[in-house]
PAKEDO-744130 format. One record per residue: residue number from 0; y, z, x of N, C-alpha, C, O in turn. Coordinates in steps of 0.1 Angstrom, whole numbers, plus 5000, padded with zeros to 4 digits. Layout:
% PAKEDO-744130
FILUM_NUM_Y_Z_X_Y_Z_X_Y_Z_X_Y_Z_X
...
//
This chain:
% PAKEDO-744130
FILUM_0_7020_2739_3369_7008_2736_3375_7006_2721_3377_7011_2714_3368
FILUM_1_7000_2715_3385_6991_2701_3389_6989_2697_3376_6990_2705_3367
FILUM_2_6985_2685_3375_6981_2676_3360_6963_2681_3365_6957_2685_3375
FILUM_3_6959_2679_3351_6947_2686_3351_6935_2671_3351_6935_2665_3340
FILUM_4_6928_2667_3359_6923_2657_3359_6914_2652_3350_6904_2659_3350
FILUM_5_6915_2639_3342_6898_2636_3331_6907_2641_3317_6899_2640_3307
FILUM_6_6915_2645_3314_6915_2652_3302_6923_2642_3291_6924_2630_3294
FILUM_7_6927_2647_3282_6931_2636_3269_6935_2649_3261_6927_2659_3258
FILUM_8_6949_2647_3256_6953_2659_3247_6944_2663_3235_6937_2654_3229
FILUM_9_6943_2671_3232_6941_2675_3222_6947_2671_3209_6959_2668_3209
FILUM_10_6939_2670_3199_6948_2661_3184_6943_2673_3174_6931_2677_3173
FILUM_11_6953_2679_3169_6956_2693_3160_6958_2683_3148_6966_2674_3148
FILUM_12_6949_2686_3138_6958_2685_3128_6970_2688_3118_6974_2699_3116
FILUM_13_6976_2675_3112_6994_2681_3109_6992_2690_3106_6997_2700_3112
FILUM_14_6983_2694_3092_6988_2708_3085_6980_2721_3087_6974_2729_3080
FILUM_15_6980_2719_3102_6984_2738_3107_6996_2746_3104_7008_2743_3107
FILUM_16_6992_2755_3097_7001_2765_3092_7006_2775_3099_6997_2779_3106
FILUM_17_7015_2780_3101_7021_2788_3113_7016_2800_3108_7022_2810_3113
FILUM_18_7006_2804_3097_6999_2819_3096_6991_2817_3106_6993_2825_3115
FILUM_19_6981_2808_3108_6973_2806_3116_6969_2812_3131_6976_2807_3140
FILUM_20_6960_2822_3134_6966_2822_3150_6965_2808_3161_6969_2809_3173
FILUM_21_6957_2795_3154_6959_2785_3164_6974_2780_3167_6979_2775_3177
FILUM_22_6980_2784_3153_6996_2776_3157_7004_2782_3172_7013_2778_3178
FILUM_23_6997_2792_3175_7003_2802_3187_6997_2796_3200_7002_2799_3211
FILUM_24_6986_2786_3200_6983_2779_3212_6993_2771_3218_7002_2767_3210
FILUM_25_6994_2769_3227_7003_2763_3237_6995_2748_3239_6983_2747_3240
FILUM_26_7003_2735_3239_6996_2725_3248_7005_2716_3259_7002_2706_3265
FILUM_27_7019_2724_3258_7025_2710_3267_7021_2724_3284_7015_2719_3293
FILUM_28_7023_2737_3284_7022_2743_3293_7010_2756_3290_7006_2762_3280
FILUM_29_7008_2756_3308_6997_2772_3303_7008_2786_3305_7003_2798_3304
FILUM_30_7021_2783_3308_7029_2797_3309_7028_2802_3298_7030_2798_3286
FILUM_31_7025_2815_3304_7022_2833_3298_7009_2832_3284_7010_2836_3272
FILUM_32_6994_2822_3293_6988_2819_3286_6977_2825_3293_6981_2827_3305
FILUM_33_6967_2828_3292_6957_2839_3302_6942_2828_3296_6933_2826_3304
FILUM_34_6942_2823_3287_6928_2818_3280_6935_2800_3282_6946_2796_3280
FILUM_35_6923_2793_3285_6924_2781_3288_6913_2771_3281_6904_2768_3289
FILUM_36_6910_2766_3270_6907_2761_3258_6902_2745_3266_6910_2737_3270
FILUM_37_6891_2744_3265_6889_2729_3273_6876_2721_3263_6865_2728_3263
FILUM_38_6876_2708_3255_6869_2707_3247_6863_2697_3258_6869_2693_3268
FILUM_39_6849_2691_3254_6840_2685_3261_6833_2677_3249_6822_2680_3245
FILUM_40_6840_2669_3244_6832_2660_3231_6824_2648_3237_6829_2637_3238
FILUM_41_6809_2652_3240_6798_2644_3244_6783_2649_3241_6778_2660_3243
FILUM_42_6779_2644_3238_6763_2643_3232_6753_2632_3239_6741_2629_3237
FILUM_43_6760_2628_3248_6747_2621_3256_6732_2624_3261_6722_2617_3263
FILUM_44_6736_2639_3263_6722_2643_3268_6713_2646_3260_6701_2644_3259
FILUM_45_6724_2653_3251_6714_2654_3231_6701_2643_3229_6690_2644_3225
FILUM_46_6710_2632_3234_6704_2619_3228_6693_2616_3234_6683_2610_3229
FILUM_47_6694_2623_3251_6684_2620_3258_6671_2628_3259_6661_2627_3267
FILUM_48_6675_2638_3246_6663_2646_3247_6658_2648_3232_6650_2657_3229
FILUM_49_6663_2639_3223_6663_2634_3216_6663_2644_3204_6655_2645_3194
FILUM_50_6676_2651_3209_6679_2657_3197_6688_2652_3185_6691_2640_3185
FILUM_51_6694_2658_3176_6699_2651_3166_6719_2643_3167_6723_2646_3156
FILUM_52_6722_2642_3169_6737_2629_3174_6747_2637_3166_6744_2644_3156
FILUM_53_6757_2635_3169_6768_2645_3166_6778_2653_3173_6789_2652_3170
FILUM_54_6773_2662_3183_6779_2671_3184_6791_2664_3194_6800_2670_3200
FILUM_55_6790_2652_3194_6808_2651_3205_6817_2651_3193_6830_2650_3193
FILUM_56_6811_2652_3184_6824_2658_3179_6829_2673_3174_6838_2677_3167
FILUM_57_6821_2677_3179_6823_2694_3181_6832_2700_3183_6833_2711_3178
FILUM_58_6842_2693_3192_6859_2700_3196_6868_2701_3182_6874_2710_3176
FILUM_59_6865_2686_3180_6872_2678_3168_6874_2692_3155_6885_2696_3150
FILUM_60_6858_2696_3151_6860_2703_3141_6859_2715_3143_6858_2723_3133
FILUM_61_6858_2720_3154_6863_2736_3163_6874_2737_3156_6876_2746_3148
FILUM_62_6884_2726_3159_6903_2724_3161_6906_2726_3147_6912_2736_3144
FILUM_63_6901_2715_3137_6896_2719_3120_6894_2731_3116_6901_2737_3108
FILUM_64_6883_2736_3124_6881_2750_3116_6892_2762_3120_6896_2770_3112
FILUM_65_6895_2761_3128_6907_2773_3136_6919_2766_3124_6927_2775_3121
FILUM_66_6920_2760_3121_6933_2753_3108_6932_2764_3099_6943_2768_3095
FILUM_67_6923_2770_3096_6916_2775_3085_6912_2789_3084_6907_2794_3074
FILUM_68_6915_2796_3098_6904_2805_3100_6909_2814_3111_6907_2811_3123
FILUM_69_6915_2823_3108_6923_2832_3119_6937_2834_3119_6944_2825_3123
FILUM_70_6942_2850_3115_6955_2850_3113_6963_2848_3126_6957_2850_3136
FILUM_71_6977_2844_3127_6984_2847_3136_6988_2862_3138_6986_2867_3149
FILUM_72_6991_2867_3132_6992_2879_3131_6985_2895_3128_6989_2906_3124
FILUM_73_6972_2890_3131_6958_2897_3124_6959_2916_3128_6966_2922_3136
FILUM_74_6945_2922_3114_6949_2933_3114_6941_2936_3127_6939_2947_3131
FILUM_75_6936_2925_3135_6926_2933_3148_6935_2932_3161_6930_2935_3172
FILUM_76_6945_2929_3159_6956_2934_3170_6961_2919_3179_6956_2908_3177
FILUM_77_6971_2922_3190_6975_2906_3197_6964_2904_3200_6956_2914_3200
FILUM_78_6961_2891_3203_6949_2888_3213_6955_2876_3222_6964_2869_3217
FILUM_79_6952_2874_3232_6956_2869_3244_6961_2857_3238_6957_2855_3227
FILUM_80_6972_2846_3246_6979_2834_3244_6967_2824_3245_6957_2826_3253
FILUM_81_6969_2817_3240_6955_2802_3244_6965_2787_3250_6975_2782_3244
FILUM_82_6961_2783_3258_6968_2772_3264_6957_2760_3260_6947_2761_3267
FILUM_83_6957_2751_3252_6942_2742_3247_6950_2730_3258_6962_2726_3259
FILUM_84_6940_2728_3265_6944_2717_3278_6936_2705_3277_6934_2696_3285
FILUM_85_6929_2705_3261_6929_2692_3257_6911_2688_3256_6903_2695_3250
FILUM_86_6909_2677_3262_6896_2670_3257_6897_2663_3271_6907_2658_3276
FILUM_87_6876_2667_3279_6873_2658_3288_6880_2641_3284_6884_2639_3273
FILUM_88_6880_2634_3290_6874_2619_3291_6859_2613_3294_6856_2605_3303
FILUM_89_6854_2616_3289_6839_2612_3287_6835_2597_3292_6837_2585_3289
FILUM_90_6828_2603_3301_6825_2583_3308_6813_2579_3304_6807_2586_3296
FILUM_91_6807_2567_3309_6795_2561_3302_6782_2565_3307_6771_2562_3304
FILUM_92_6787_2571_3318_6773_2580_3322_6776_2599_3323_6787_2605_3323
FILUM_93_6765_2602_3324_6759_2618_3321_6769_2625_3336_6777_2635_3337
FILUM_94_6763_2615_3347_6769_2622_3359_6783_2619_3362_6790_2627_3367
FILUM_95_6788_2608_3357_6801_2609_3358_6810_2621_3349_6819_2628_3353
FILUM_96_6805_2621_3334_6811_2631_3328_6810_2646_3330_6815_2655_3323
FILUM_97_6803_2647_3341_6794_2660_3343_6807_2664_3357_6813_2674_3359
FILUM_98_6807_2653_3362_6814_2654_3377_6831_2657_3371_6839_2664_3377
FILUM_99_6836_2650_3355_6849_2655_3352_6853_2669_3349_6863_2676_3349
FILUM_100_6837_2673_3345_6840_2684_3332_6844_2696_3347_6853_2705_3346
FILUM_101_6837_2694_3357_6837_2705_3372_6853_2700_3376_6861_2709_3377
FILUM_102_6855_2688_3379_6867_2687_3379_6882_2694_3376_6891_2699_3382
FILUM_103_6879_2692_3362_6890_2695_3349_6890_2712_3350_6901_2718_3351
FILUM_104_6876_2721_3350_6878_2730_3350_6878_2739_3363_6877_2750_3359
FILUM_105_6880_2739_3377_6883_2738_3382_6899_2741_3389_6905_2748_3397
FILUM_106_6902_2730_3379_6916_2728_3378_6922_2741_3371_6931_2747_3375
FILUM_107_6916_2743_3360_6917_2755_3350_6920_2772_3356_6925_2783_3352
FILUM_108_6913_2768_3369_6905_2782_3372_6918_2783_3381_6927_2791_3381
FILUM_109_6916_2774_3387_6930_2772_3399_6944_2779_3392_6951_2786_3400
FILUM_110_6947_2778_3383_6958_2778_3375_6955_2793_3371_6965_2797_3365
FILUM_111_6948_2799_3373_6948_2815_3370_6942_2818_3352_6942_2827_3344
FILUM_112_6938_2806_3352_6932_2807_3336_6917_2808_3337_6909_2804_3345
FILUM_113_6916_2815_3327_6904_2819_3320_6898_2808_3312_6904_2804_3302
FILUM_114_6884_2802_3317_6885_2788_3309_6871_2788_3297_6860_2790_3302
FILUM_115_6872_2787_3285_6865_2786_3271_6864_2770_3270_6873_2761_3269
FILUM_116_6849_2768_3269_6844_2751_3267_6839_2753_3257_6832_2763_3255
FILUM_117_6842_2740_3245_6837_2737_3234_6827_2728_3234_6832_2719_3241
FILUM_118_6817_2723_3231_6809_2715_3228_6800_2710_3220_6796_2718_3212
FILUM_119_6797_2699_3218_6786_2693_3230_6772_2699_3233_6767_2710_3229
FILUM_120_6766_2689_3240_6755_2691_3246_6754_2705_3255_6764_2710_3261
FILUM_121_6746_2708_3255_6741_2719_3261_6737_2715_3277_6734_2724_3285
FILUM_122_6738_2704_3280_6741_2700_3298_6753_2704_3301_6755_2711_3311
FILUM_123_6765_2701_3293_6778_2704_3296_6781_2718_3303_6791_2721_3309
FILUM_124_6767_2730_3298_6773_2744_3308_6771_2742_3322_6777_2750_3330
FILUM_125_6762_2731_3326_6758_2731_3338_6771_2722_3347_6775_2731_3355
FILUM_126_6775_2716_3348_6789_2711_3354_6801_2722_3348_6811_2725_3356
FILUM_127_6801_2728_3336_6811_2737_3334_6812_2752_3343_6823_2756_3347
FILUM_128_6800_2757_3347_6795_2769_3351_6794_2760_3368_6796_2769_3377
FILUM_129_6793_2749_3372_6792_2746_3387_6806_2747_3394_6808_2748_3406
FILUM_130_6820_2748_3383_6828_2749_3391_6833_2766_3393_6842_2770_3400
FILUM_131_6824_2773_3382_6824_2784_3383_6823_2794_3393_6830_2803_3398
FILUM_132_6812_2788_3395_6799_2789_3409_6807_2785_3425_6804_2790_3436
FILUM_133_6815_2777_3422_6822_2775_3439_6835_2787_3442_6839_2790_3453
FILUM_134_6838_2792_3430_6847_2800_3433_6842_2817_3430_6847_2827_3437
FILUM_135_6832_2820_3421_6827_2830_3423_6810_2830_3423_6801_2828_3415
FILUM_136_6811_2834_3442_6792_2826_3446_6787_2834_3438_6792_2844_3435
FILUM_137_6775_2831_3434_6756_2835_3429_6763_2844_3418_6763_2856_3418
FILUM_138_6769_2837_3410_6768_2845_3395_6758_2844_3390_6749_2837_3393
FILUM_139_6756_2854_3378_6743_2857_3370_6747_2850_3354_6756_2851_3346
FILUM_140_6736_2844_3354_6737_2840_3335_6734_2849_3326_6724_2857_3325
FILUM_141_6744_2849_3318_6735_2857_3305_6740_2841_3294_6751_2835_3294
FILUM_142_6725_2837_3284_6728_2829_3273_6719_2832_3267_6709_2838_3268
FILUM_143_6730_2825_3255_6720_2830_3238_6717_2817_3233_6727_2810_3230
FILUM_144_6703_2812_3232_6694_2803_3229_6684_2801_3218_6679_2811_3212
FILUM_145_6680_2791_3216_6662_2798_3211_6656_2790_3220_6643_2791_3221
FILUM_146_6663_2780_3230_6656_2774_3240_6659_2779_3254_6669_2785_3257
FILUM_147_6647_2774_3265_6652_2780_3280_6660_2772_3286_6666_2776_3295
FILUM_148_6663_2758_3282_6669_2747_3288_6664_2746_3300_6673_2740_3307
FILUM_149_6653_2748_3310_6652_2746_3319_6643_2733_3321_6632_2735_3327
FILUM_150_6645_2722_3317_6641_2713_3318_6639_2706_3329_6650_2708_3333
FILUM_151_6631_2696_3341_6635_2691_3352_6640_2675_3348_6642_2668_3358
FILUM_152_6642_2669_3337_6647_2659_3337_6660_2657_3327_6660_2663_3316
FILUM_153_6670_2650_3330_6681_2648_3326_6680_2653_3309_6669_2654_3303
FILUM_154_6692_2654_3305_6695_2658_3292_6701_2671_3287_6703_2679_3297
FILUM_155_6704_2674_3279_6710_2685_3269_6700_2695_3272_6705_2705_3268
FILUM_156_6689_2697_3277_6679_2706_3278_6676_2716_3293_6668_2724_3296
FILUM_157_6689_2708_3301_6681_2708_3318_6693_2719_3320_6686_2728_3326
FILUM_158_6703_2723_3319_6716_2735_3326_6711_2744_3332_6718_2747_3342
FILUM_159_6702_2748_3332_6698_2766_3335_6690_2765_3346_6692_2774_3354
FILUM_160_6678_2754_3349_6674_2743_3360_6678_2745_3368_6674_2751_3378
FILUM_161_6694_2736_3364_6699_2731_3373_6712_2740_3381_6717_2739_3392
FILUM_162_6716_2748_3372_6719_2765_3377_6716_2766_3389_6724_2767_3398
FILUM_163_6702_2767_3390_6692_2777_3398_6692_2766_3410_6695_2769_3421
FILUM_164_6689_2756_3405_6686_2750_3422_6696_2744_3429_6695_2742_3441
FILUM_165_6709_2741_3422_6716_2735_3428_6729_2747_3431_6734_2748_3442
FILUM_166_6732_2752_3422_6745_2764_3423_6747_2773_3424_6758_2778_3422
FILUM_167_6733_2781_3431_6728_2794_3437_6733_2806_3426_6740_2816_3428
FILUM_168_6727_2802_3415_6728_2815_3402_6720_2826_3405_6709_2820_3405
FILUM_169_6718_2838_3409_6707_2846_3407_6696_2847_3401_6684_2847_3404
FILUM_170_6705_2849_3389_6690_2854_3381_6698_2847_3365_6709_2841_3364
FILUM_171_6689_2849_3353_6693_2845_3341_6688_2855_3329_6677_2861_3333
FILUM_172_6691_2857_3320_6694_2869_3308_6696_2857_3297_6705_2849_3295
FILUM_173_6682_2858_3289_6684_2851_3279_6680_2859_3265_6671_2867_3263
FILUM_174_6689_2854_3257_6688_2865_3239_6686_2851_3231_6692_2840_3232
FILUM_175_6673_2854_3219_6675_2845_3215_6663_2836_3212_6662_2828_3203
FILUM_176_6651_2838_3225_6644_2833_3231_6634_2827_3211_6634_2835_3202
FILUM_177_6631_2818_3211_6616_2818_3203_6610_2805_3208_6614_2794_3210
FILUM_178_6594_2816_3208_6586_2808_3215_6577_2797_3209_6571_2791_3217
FILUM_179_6575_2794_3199_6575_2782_3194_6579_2770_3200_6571_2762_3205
FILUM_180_6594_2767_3198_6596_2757_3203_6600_2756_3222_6609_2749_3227
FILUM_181_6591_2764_3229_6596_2761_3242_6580_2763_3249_6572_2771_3246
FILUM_182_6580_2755_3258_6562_2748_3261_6560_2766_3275_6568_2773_3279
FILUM_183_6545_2764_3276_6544_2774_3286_6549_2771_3302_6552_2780_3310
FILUM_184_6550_2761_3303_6553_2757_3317_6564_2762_3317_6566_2772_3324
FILUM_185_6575_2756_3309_6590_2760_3316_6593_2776_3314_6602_2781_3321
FILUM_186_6587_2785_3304_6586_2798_3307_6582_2799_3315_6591_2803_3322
FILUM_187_6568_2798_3324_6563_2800_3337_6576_2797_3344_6582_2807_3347
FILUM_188_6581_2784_3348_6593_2785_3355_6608_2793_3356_6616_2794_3366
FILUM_189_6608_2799_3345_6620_2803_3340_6614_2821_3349_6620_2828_3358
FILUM_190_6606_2822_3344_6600_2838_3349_6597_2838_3365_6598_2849_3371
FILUM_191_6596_2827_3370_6592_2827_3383_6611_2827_3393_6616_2831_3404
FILUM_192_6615_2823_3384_6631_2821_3392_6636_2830_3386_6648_2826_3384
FILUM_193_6635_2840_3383_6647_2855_3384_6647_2855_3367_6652_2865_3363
FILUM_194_6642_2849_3358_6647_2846_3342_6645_2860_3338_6638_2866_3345
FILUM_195_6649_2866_3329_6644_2880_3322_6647_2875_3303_6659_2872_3301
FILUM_196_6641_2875_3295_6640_2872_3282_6640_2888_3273_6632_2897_3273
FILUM_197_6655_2886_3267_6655_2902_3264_6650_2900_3245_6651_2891_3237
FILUM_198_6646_2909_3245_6639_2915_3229_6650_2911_3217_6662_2912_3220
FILUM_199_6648_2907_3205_6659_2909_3197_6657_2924_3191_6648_2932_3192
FILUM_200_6671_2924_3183_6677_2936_3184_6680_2947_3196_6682_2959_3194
FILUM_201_6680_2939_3212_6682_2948_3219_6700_2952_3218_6709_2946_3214
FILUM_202_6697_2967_3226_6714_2973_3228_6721_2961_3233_6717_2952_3241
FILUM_203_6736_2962_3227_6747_2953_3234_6751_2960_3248_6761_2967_3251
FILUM_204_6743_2955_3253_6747_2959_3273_6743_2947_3284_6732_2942_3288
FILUM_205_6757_2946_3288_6754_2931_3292_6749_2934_3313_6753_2943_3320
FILUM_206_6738_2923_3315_6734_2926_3327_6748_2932_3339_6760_2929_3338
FILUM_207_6743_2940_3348_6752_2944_3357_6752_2933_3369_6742_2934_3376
FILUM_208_6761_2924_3372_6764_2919_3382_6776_2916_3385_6785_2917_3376
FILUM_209_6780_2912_3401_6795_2910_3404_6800_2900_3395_6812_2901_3393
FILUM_210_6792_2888_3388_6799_2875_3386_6790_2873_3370_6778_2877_3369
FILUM_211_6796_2868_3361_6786_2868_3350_6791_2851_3346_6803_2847_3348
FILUM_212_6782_2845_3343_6789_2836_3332_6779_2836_3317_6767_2838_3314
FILUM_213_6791_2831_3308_6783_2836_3296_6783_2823_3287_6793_2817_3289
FILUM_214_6773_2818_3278_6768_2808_3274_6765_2811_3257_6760_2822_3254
FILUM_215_6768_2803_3248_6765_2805_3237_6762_2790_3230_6771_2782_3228
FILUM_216_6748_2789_3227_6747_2775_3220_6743_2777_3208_6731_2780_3206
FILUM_217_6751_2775_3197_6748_2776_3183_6736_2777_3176_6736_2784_3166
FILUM_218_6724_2770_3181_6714_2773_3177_6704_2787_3179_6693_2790_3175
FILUM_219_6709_2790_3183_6705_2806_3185_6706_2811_3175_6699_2822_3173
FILUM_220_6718_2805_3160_6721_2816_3149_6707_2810_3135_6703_2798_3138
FILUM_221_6703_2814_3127_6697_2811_3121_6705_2796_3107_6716_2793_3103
FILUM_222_6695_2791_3107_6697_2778_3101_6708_2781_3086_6717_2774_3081
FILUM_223_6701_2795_3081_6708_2793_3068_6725_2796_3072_6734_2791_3066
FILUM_224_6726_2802_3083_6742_2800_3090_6749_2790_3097_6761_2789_3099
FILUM_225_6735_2781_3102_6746_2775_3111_6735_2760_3112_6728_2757_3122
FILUM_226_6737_2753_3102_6728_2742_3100_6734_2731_3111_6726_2722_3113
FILUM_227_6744_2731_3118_6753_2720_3118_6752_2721_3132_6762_2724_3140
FILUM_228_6740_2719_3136_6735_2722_3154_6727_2708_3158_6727_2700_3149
FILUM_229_6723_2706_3168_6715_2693_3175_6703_2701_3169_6697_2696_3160
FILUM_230_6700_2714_3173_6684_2714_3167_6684_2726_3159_6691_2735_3161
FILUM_231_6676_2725_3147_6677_2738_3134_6672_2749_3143_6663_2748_3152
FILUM_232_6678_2761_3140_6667_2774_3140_6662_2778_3125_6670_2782_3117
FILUM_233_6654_2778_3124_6650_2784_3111_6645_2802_3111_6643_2811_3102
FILUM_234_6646_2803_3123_6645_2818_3125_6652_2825_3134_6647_2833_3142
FILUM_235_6666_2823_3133_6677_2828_3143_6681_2837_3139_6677_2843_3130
FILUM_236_6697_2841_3151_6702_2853_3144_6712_2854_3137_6720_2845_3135
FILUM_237_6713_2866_3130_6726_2865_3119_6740_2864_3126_6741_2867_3138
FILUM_238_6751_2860_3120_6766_2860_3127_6769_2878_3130_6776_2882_3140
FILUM_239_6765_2883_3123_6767_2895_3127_6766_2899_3141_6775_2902_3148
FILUM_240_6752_2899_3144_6746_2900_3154_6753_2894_3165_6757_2901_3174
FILUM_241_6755_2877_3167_6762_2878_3172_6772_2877_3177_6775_2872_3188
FILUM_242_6781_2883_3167_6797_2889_3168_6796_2900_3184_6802_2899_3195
FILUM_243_6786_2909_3175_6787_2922_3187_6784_2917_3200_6792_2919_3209
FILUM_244_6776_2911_3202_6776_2906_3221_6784_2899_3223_6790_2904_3233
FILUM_245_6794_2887_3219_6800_2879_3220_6816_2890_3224_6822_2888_3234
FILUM_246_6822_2900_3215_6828_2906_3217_6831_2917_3231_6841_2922_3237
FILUM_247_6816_2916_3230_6813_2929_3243_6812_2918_3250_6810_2926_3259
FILUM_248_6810_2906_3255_6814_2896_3267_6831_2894_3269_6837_2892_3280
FILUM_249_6835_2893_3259_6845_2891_3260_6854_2902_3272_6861_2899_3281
FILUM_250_6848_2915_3264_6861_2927_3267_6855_2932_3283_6861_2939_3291
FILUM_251_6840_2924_3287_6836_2929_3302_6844_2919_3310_6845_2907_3308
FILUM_252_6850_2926_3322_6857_2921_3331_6852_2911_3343_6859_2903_3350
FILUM_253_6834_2915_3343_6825_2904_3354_6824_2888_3347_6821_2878_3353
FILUM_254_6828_2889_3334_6828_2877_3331_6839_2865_3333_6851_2866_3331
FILUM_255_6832_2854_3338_6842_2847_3343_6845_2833_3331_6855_2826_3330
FILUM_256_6839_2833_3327_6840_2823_3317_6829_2822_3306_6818_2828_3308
FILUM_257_6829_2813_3293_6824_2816_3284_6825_2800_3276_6835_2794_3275
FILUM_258_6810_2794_3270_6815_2782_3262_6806_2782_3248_6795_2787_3250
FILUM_259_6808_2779_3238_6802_2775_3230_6795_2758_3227_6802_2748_3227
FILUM_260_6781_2759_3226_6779_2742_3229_6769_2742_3215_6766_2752_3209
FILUM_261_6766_2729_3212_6763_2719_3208_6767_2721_3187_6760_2719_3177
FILUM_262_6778_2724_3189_6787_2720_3177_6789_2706_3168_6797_2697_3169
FILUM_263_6774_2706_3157_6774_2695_3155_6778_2689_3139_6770_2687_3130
FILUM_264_6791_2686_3136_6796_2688_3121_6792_2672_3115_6798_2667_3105
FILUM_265_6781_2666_3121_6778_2658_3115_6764_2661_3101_6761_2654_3091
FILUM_266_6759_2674_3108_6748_2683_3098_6754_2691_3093_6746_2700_3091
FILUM_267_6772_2695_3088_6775_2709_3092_6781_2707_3079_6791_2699_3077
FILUM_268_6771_2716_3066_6775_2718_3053_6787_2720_3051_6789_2730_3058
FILUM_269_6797_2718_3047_6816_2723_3040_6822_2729_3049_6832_2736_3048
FILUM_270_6813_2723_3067_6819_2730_3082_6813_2744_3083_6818_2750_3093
FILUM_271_6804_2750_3075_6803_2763_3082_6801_2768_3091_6804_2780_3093
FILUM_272_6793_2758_3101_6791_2760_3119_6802_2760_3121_6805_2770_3127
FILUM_273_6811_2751_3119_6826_2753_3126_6834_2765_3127_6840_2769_3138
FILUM_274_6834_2772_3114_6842_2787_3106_6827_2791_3119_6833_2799_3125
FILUM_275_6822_2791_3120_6810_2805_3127_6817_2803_3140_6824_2812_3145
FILUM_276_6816_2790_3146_6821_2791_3160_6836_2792_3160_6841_2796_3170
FILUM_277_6844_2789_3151_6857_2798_3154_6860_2813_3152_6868_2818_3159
FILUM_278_6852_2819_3142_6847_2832_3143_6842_2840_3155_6844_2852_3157
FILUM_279_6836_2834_3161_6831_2837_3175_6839_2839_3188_6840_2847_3197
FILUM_280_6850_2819_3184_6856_2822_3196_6869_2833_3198_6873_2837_3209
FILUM_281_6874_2838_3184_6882_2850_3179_6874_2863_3186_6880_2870_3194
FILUM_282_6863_2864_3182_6855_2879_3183_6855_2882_3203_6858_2892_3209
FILUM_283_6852_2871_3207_6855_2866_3225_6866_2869_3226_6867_2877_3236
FILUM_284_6882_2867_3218_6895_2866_3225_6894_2882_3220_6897_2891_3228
FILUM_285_6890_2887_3208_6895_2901_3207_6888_2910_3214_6892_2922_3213
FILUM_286_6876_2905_3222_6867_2918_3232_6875_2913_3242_6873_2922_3250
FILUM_287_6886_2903_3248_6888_2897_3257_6904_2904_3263_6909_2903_3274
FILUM_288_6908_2913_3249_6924_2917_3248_6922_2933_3249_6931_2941_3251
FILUM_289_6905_2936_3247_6905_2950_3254_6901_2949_3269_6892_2958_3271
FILUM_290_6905_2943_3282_6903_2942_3294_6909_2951_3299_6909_2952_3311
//
């Protein structure tokens, strides 16, 4: 394949153990690799919406926690090859790194891979999901939140916005929702542009459309699980919970891609966010290997 543009290898630490299923990742090539592993270590927009600093390093201890956490050989059966194509290059502004991350992935898609982003700020889905968007038109969101992100001014808060007006998304499917911390207006907005806010504990059935893309930002899980976020939930959901959607995104075929964002191991007790979102991104590859 083409050199993939903006990127920077990936740095594994030495002692990965070959039980591990990360040792089975690929990084010099994506041959006979179907999943494409793309980390995005930036927090600028975090900063600009002033949430709490950390999460560019979110790939870093994804890569950590997968050390630790997942057999090579597990009793839940193969699950697809992973090709990790490394780490954006992060520039000193929002729109330049926004302009690599569409780039890079892109490139990804080009290459017949299936592409998984780590993160980061929660702006990062919106350049991740734009190059989504040029190759499969007016896809539908489904994300799991406790915020709408629909912000109109720059930052970690704005993706779902900017979805809508700029990359002709349809509509949006959000789990997760609490209304506390999200003002009446941008609900009003969010409801006026196609948004649907589904109930918790609803059935795992994911919206019906030609094109899905699917979104997971850590703070959706509750705090006593997953402290190690830009912003706490103190009333989120359990890992259990969601295991089951995340797997059933995986194993649905409308989905075109999938990222986990704002991975922040600067709050992240003995890494447990890390073990949750490597747990997750496993539960994704094993709904991903019943296709």
């Amino acid at each position: 394949m083409k050199p993939i543009p903006h990127l920077v290898p990936a740095r594994w630490p030495a002692h990965l153990s070959p039980a591990r299923f990360a040792s089975t990742f690929r990084t010099d090539s994506p041959d006979g690799c179907r999943i494409a592993l793309l980390g995005i270590p930036d927090d600028r927009g975090v900063g600009m919406n002033h949430g709490r600093p950390g999460a560019a390093r979110g790939p870093a201890a994804f890569r950590e926690a997968l050390c630790r956490y997942g057999a090579a050989a597990s009793a839940a059966g193969e699950l697809p090859r992973v090709f990790d194509a490394g780490d954006i290059a992060v520039s000193d502004t929002l729109q330049e790194t926004h302009r690599r991350v569409t780039a890079a992935t892109g490139a990804l898609l080009d290459a017949g891979l299936f592409p998984i982003a780590i993160g980061g700020g929660h702006d990062l889905t919106y350049p991740f999901v734009r190059a989504i968007a040029t190759r499969y038109p007016q896809p539908t969101g489904l994300y799991f939140d406790a915020h709408l992100d629909v912000r109109e001014t720059p930052g970690s808060g704005m993706p779902f916005r900017r979805l809508i007006e700029d990359c002709g998304v349809r509509a949006l499917h959000l789990h997760g929702f609490r209304p506390l911390v999200n003002s009446a207006a941008h609900l009003a907005w969010f409801q006026a542009h196609g948004g649907r806010i589904h109930p918790d504990r609803a059935r795992v059935v994911l919206p019906k459309a030609k094109h899905l893309f699917v979104s997971f930002d850590l703070d959706v899980l509750d705090a006593a699980h997953a402290p190690g976020v830009s912003a706490l939930n103190p009333a989120g959901w359990t890992v259990r919970e969601a295991e089951a959607w995340v797997r059933a995104c995986g194993a649905n075929r409308t989905v075109r891609c999938f990222d986990l964002m704002e991975l922040n191991p600067a709050h992240d007790a003995d890494g447990r966010t890390a073990r949750v979102a490597a747990h997750l991104f496993l539960s994704f590859l094993r709904g991903f290997a019943e296709r």
